[in-house]
KENU-659673 format. One record per residue: residue in three letters; x, y, z of N, C-alpha, C in turn. Coordinates in steps of 0.05 Angstrom, whole numbers, plus 5000, padded with zeros to 4 digits. Atoms other than C-alpha are relative to their C-alpha. Layout:
# KENU-659673
ALAXYZXYZXYZ;...
END
This chain:
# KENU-659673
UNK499049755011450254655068500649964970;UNK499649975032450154844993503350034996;UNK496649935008458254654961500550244997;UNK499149725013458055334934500850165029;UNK499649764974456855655006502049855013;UNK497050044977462755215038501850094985;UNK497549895014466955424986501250105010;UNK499549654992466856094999499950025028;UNK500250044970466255945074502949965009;UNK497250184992472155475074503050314986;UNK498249765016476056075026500750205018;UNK499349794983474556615068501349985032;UNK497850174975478456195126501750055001;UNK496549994999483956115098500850284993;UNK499649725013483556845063500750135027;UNK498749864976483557095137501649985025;UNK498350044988488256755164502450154986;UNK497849815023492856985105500350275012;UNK500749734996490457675116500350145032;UNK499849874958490657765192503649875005;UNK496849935002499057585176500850244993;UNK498049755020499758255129501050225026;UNK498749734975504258815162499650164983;UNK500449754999500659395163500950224987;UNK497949735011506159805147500049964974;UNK499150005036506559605077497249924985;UNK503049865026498559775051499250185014;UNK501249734994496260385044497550125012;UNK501349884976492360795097496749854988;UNK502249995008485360545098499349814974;UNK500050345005486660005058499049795014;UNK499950204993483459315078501649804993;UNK498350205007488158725087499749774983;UNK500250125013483258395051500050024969;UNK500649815023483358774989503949994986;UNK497450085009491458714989500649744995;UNK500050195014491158044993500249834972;UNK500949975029488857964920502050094986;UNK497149715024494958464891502549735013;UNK496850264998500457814928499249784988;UNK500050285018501657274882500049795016;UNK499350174986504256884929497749905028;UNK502350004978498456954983498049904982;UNK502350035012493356824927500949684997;UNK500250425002496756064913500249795027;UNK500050254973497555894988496550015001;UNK504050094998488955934982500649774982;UNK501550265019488755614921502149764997;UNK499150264991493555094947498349865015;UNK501750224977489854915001497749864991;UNK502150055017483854884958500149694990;UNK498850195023487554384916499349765017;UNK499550244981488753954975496749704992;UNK502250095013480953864973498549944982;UNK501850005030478753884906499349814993;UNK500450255010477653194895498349845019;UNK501550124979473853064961498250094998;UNK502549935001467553414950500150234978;UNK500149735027464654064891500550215019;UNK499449794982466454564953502350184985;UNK497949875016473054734932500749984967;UNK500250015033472254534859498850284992;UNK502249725005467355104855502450235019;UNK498049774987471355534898502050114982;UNK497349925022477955534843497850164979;UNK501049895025472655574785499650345003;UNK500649704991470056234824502650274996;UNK496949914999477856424838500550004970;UNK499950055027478456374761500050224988;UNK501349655015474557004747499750285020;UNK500249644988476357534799502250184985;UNK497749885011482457814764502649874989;UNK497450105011488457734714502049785021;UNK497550114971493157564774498849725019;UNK500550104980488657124814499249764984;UNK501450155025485656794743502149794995;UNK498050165007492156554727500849695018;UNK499450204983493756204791498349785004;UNK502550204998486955904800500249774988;UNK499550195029487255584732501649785004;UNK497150334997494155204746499749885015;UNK501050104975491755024805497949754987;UNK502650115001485054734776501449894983;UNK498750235014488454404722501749814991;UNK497450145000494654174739499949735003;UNK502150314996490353404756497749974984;UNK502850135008485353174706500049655004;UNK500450384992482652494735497150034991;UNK503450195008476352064714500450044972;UNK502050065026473752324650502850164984;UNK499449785010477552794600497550134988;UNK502649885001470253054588501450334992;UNK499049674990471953804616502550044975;UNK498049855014478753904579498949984976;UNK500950015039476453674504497650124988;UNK502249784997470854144519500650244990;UNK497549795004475154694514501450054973;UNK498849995035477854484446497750084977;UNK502749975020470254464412498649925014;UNK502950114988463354324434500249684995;UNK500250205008462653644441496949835012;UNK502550094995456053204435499849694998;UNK500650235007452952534429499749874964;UNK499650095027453952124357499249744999;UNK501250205006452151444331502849765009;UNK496850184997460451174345499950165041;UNK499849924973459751564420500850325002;UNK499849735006461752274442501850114974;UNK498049905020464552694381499850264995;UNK500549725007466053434363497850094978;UNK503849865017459553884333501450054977;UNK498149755022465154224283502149955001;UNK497350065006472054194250500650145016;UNK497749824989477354404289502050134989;UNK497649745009480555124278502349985014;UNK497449984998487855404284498550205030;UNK500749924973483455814337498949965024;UNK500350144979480655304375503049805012;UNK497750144986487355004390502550225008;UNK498649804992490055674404499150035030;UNK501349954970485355704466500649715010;UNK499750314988486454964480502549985015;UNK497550054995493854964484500650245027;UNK498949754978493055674541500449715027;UNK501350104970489355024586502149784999;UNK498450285007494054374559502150075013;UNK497849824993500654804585500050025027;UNK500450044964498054714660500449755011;UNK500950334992496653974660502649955017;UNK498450074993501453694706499949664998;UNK500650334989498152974720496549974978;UNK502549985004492452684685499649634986;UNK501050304987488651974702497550004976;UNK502650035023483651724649499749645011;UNK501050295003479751074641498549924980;UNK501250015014477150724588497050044996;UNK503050034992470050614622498750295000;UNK500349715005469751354625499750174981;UNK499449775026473051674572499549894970;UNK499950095024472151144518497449884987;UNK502549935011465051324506499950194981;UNK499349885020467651694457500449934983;UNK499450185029468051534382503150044997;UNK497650115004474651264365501350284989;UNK498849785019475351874310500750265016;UNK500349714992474652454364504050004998;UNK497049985007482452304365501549974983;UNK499349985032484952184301498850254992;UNK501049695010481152894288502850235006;UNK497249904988486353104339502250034985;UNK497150015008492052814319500750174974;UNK499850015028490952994248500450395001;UNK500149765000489753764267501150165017;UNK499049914981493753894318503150174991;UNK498249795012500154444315502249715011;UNK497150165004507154134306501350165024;UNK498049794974508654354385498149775025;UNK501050174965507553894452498150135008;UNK502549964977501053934478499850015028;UNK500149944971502053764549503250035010;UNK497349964998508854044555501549995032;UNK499550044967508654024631499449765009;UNK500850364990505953304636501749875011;UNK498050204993509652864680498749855023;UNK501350284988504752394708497849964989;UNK502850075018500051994668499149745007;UNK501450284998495551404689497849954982;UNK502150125019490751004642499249715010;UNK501050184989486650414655497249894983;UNK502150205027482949844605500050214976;UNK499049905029486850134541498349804987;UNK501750215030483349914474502750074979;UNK498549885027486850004402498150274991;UNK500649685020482050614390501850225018;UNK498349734989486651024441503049924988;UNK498249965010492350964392500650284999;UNK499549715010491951644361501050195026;UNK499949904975491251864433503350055012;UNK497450075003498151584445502250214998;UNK498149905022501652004397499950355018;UNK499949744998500352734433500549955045;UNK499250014972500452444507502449915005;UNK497850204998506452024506502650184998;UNK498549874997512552464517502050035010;UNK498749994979519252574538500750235018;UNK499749784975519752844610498049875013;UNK502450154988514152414635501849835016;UNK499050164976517152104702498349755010;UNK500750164990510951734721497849844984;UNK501550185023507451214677498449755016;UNK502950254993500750704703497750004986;UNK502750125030497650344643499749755010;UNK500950354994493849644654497649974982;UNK503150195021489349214620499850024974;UNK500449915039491049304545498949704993;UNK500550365020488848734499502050184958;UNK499449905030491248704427498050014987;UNK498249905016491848924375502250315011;UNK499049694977494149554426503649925008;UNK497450094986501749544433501350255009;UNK499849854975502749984492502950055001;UNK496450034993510249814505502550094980;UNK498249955023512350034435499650335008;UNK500649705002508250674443501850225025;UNK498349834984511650844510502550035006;UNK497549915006518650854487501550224996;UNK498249644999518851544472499750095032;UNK500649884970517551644552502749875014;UNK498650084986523251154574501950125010;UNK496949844987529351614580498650095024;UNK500649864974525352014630498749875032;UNK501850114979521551544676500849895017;UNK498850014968522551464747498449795011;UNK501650224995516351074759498749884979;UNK501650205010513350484719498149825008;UNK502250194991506650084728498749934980;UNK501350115026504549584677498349805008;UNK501650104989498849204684498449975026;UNK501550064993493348974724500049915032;UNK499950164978493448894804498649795003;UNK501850164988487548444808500949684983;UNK499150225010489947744797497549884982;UNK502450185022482847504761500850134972;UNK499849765024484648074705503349994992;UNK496649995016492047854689499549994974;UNK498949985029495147924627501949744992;UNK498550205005497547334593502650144977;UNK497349985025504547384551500449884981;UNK499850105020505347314484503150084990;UNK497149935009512247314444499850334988;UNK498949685014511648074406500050155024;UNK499949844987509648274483502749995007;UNK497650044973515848034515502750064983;UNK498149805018519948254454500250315003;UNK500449655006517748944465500750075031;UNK499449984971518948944535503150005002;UNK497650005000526048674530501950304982;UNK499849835021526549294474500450125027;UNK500049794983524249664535502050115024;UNK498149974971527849584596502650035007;UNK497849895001534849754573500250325002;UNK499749765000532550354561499150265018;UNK500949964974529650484628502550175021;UNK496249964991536650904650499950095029;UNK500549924973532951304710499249945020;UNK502450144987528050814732501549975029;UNK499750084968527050764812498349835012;UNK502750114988519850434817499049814970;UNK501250185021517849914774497849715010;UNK502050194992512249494779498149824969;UNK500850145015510248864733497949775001;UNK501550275003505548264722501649785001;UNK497850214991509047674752500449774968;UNK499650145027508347294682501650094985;UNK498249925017512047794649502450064999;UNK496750044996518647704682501249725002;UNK499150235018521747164640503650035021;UNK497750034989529747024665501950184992;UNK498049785015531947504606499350265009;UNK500849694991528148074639501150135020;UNK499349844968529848004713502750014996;UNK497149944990537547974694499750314996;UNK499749805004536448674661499650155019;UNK500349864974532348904719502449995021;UNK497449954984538248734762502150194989;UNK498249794997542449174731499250344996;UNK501249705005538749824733501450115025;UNK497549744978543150324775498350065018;UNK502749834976537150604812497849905006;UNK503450224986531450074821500750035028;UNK499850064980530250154888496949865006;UNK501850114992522649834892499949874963;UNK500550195034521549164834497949855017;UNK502350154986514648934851498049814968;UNK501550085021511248334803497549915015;UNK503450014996503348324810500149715010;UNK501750235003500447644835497849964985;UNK501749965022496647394784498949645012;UNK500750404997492846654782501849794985;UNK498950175012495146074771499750004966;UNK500550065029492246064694501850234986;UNK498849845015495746604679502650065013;UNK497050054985503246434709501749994985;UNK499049935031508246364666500449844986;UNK500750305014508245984607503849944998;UNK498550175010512145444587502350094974;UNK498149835036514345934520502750065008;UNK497449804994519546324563500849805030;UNK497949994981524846124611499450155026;UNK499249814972524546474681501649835026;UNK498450024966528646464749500550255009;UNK499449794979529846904806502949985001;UNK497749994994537146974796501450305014;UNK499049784995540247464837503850054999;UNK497050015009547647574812502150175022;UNK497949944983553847754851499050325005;UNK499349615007553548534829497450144983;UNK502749965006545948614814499250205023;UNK502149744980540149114844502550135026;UNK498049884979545849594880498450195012;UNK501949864972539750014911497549945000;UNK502950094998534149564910499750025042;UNK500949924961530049694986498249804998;UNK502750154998523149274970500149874966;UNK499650205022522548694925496049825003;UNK502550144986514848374917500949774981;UNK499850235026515547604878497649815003;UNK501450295001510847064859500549844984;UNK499050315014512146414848497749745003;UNK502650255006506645864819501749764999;UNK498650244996512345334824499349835019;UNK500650324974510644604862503250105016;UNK497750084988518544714870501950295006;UNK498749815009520145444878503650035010;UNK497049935001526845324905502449944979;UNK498949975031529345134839499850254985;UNK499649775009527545734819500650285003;UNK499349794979530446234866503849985002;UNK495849984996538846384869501350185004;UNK498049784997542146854913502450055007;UNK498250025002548547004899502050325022;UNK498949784991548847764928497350065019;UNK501549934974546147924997498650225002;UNK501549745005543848654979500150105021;UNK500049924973545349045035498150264999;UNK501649834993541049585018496549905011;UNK502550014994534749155019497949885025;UNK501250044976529449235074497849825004;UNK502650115000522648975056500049784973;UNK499750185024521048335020496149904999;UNK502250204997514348025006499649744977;UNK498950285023513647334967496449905004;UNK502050155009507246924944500849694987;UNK499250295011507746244941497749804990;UNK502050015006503046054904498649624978;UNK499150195006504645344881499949725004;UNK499750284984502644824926502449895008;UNK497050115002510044714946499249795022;UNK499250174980511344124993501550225027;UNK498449764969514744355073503049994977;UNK497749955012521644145039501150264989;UNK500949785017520344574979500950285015;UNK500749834993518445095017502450155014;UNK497450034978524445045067502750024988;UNK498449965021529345045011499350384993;UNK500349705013526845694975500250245025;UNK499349844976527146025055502650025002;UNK496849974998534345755056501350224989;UNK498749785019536146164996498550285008;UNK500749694988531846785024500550095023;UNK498449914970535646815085502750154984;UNK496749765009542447095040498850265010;UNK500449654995538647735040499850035036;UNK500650014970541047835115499050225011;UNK500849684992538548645123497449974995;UNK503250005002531348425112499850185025;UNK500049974981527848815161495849914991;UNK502650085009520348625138499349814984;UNK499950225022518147995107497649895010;UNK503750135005510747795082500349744990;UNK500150175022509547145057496749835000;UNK502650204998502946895036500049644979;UNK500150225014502646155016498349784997;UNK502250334989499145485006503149825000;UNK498050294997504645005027498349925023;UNK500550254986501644325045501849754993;UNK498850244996504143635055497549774999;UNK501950315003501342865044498549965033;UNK501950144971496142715104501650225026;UNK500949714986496443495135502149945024;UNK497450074992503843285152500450405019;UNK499149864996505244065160497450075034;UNK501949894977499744065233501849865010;UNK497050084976506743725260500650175005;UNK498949634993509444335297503349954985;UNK497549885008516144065276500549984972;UNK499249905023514944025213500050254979;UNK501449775008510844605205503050315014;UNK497949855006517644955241502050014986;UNK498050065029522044675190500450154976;UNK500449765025519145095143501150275008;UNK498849774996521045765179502350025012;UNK497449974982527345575216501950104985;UNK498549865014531245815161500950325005;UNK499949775003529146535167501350015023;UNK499949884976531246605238503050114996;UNK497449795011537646825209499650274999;UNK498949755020535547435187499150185035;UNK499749924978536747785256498750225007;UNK500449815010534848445231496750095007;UNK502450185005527248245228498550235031;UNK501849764984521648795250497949854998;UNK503350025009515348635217500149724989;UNK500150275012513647905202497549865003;UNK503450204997506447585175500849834981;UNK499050255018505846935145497549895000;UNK502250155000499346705114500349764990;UNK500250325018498145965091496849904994;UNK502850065010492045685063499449795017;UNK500250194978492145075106502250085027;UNK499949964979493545065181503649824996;UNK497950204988500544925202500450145038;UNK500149994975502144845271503650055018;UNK497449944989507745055319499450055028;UNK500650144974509444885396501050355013;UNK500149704983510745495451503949974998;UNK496649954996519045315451500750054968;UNK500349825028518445545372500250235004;UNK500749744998516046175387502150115021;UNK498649964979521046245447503150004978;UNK498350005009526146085394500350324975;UNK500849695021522846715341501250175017;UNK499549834976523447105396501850094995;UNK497550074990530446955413501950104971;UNK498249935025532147015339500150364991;UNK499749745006529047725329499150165019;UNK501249884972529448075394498850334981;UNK501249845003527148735351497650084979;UNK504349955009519948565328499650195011;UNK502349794991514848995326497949974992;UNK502950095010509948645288499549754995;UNK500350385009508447855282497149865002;UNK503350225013502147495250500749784979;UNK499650215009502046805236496749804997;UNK501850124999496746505200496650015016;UNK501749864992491747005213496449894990;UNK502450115017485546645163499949775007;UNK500350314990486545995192497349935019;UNK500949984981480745725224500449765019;UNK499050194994484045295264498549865033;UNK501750104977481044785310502849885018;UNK499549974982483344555376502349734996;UNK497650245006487943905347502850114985;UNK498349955014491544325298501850285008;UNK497649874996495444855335501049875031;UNK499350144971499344645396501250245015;UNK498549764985501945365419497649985023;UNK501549924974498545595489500450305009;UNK499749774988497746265519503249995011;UNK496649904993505446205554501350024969;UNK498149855027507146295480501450295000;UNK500649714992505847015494503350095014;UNK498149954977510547025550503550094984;UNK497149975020517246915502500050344982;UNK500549805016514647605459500350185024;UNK499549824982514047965520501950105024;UNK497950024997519947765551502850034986;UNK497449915017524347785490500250204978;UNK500349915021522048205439498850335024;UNK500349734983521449005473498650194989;UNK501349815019518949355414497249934991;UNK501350045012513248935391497350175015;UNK502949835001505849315391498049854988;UNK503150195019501748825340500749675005;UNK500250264996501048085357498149864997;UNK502150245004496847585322501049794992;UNK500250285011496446885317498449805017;UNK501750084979492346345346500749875018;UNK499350274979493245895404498449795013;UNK501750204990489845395437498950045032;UNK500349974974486845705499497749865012;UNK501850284987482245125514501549875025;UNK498750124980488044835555502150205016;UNK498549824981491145145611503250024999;UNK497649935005497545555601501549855016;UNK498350184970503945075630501650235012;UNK497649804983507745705646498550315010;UNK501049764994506046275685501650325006;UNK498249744990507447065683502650025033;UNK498649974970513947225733498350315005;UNK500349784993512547845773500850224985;UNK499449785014515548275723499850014972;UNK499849985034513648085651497750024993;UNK501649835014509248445618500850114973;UNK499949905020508948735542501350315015;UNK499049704998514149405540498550114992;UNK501449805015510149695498496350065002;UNK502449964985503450125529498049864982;UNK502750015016498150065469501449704988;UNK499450225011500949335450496649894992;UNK502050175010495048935412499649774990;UNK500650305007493948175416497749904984;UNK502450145007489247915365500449694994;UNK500550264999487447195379499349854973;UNK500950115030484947085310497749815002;UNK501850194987480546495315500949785007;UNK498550104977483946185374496849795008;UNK502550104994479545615398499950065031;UNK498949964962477545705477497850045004;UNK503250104984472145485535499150145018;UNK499649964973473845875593501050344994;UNK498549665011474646685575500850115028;UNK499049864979475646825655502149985006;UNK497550114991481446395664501750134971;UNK498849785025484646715594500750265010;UNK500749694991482347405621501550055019;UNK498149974975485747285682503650074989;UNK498150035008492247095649501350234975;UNK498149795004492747665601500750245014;UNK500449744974490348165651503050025014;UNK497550054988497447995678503050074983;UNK497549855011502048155623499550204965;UNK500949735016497848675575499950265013;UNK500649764985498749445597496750045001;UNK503049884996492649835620499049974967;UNK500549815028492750195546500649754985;UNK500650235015493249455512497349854990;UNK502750185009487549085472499949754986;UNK500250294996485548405467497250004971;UNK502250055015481248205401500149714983;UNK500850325011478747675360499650024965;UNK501049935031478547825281501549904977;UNK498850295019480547275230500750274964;UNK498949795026484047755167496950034980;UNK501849975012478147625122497649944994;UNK502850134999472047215144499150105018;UNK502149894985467047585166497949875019;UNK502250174986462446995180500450015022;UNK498650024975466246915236500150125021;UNK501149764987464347515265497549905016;UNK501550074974458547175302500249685013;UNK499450214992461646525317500150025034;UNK499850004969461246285390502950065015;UNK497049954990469146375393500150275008;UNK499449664989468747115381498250145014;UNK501649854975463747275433501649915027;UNK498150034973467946895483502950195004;UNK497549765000473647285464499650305006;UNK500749774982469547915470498949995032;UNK500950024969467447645539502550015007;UNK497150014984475047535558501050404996;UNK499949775004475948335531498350155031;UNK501049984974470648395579500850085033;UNK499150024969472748115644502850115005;UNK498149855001479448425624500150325020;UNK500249694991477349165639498450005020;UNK500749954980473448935697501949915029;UNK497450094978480448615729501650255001;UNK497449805001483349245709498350285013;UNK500349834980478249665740500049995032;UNK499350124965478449255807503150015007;UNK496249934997487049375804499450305008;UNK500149655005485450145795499250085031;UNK501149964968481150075862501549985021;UNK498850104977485649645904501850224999;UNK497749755013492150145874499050215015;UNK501749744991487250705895500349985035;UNK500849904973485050535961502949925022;UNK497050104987492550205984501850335007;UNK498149664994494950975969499150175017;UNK501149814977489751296012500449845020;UNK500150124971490850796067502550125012;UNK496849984997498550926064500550305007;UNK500149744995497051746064499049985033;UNK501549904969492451656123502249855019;UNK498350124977497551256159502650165006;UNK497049925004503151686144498450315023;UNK500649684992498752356172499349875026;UNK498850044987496551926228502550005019;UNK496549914985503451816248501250325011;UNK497949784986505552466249497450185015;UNK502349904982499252676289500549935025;UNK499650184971501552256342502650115017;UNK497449934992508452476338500050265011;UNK500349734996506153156350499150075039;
END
């Protein structure tokens, strides 16, 4: 189907659902309801709401507003704000609007000077903008000058006077000028990354700080960090006092030095401080100072905290002094090569925070001669956390295999009877020497833990479980999902048998290692889909027996009273 014809397909849907609400009594005789429609303001933006919803998923409803654009004064207006209250990708379309613009020898540039009457029509569309997403790769096929033309000719009055969300992405120094007419206060939500110098970003968005609610600086993708230099981290420290509303802030783990994160601790309203993982090469230098100090009377509504730490020794560099009772979710990167000690230390001190209720940690902690495939040393490392009582959601990647025994897991358990989610060392591909858990691991989760639904980690189902289901333990929870990960194992009937016994009907049994695909046709995970298998054929032979036990018990019961008769 041609976009144009779903438009108007999809339009006249919602138009008559609208329309098959109106009461009667209030349009005139012989009037159609669809014809009133059109004359309510309010009925014309619940369409071109819904519109909106779509507009970015296919040219259906794109084309639909544009159409809505040009039926009438009343319907023109709405459309419009509608259609331009989001410019994402290009700014192409809007700077269209200002002058013709063409191809040049520097990249796109206007055909003709810009009049006091082309920025009379410009400023009807700039006055809608609510949000608007650019990219260099996009937009900065443009000659440097098309904005400096701007700036230079533009009226002494806010261009996007409604703007209050602006993302950008691989800034240069030719979007300076640019800067100067976007940058504004009243702007709540700010996501810039990837500048290089001579571009100083942090100075330019100072006129935005009083207002901003959300912050996002830099680069998620750890290959693409940003290294710190002294004028950045000057300009930063400039910055973050003056941050008064902030609730969401999000940084490049390099660029929170010791002088930064005290400030961040005292922001009244941070409730999410998340620093990027970045690589090792770009960690933090030696120039600046940092620690994780968390002070007596710091983050008073922090909820989610993300940190990375490239330290051999990060518990030297971790100190908490205030327990934070508001905060729920934590995630950490350890990214350092720490030793177990190390590692076991820096847990110590992340046990203060006792209201955790979620806690990620991806790491490489190893030890001399693959010390941590000791289960007890490899529990050494998490015995700490079992403090934090609280404790819903808990994954824990490591780069090398550590190992842990089934009265471990009996002890997790025990510590957080209200899991609901636990993966341990999900990428591991661990062979048959290096974990020592067993299927009765299981048993402790489904016995102590009532809430849990997601369960991965691997075990060693090569050797036969020492403990077996009682008559009544089973996972509480119907759709619970065990993924084995890449569990080593010889025998998928005797497995099959044994979960068949404490997975509900509506539970599933899989095999899928977080991010190696290869793995995907390994001889493990066909045995595992064979134990899936013989699963649902133990559970349709239960369904039978169940079945025909109830018709024996009817016929015996009618029997009987046949007799009695």
């Amino acid at each position: 189907m041609h976009p144009l014809t779903y438009s108007f397909l999809h339009l006249r849907s919602s138009f008559s659902k609208i329309a098959a609400r109106l009461d009667s009594s209030h349009k005139p005789r012989g009037s159609p309801a669809s014809t009133e429609v059109w004359k309510i303001p309010e009925l014309v933006a619940l369409i071109a709401s819904e519109l909106e919803c779509h507009k970015y998923k296919d040219n259906g409803p794109m084309a639909a507003l544009s159409c809505l654009a040009q039926v009438n004064r009343t319907v023109s207006s709405i459309a419009l704000a509608v259609l331009y209250s989001d410019i994402r990708g290009s700014l192409l379309n809007l700077l269209s609007i200002l002058s013709p613009i063409a191809p040049s020898n520097t990249g796109f540039a206007f055909t003709r000077p810009l009049e006091k009457s082309d920025w009379e029509r410009f400023l009807n569309y700039t006055r809608l903008v609510k949000e608007i997403r650019f990219s260099h790769k996009k937009d900065f096929a443009y000659s440097p000058e098309i904005f400096s033309v701007m700036d230079a000719s533009r009226p002494s009055i806010v261009l996007f006077p409604a703007l209050k969300r602006l993302s950008g992405h691989e800034l240069s120094s030719s979007m300076e000028p640019m800067y100067r007419f976007l940058f504004r206060t009243g702007i709540i939500s700010l996501d810039l990354d990837h500048w290089t110098p001579p571009s100083r970003v942090l100075q330019n968005i100072r006129i935005t700080s009083s207002s901003l609610i959300e912050l996002k600086l830099g680069c998620y993708l750890p290959s693409q960090a940003m290294a710190l230099d002294a004028l950045t981290h000057s300009e930063l420290v400039a910055l973050v006092p003056e941050l008064v509303l902030i609730e969401e802030i999000a940084l490049p783990a390099s660029f929170v030095t010791s002088a930064v994160f005290e400030m961040l601790s005292q922001k009244r309203y941070l409730r999410v401080l998340e620093l990027y993982p970045e690589e090792t090469a770009a960690s933090h230098s030696d120039l600046f100072e940092y620690a994780f100090d968390f002070p007596d009377s710091g983050f008073a509504a922090l909820r989610s905290i993300t940190l990375q730490e490239t330290s051999s020794k990060p518990h030297e560099r971790l100190s908490v002094h205030n327990g934070i009772s508001t905060l729920r979710s934590v995630r950490i990167f350890l990214s350092g090569n720490p030793r177990p000690h190390c590692s076991q230390g820096y847990f110590d001190s992340l046990s203060m925070f006792t209201f955790i209720q979620d806690l990620t940690v991806y790491a490489t902690v190893r030890g001399d001669n693959d010390e941590i495939t000791d289960p007890l040393v490899g529990f050494s490392v998490l015995k700490p956390l079992l403090s934090l009582s609280m404790m819903r959601h808990f994954s824990f990647e490591n780069e090398y295999p550590i190992s842990l025994e089934d009265c471990h897991i009996e002890k997790i358990a025990r510590a957080w009877p209200a899991l609901e989610s636990f993966s341990f060392c999900n990428d591991i591909r661990f062979s048959e020497v290096q974990t020592k858990l067993t299927l009765s691991c299981l048993l402790s989760f489904a016995e102590l833990c009532q809430n849990i639904d997601t369960l991965t980690l691997a075990v060693n189902a090569c050797c036969f479980p020492p403990l077996r289901p009682k008559d009544n333990t089973i996972f509480a929870q119907e759709e619970i999902d065990f993924n084995a990960a890449f569990s080593p194992i010889n025998d998928p009937i005797m497995v099959a048998f044994f979960l068949a016994d404490i997975i509900p009907l509506s539970g599933t049994v899989t095999c899928e290692m977080g991010n190696d695909w290869a793995s995907m046709n390994s001889p493990r995970v066909k045995m595992w889909e064979d134990v899936a298998d013989v699963i649902g054929m133990v559970r349709k032979s239960n369904a039978r027996a169940v079945r025909r036990a109830a018709e024996a018990e009817v016929s015996d019961r009618d029997s009987s009273s046949d007799s009695d008769d």
